[in-house]
KOLKEKOL-976088 format. One record per residue (C-alpha): residue in one letter; x, y, z. Coordinates in steps of 0.1 Angstrom, whole numbers, plus 5000, padded with zeros to 4 digits. Layout:
KOLKEKOL-976088
AXYZ...
//
This chain:
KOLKEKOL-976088
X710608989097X710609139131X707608929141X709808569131X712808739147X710808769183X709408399178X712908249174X714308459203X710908339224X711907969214X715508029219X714308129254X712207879263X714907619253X717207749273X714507799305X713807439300X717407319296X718307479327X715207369346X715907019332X719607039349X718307199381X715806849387X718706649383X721206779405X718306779424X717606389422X721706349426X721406479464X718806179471X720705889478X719105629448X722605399447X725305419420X724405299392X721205589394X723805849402X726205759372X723305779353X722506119370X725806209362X725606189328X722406359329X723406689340X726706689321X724606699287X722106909304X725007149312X726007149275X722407129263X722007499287X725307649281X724207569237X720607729242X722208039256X725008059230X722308029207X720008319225X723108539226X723008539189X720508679182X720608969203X722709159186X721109079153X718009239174X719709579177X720909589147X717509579131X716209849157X718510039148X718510009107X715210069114X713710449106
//
């Protein structure tokens, strides 16, 4: 149980890693002057980046306190 617990939260944590990496490289590409149809489209980008983020941590969040709980049911 504990060893599926610390897989999820390692996925959880990689999702959320990549999520924010993901937004970083397009506000990134915004600052580079492409034209506007490339920044509407950047625009759009990093506003479901921000949400895709902002979900993965929510989601990581969750299960931390589940964590200690178990640690300390444990005997």
């Amino acid at each position: 149980m504990v060893e599926l617990l610390s897989l999820e939260m390692a996925v959880a944590r990689l999702r959320a890693k990549r999520a924010e990496l993901s937004l970083k490289q397009a506000k990134a590409m915004l600052y580079d002057n492409h034209g506007l149809a490339v920044s509407l489209a950047l625009c759009s980008r990093i506003r479901v980046g921000q949400a895709r983020a902002k979900a993965a941590r929510r989601r990581l969040l969750r299960m931390v306190p589940s964590t200690s709980a178990l640690r300390d049911t444990a005997p």
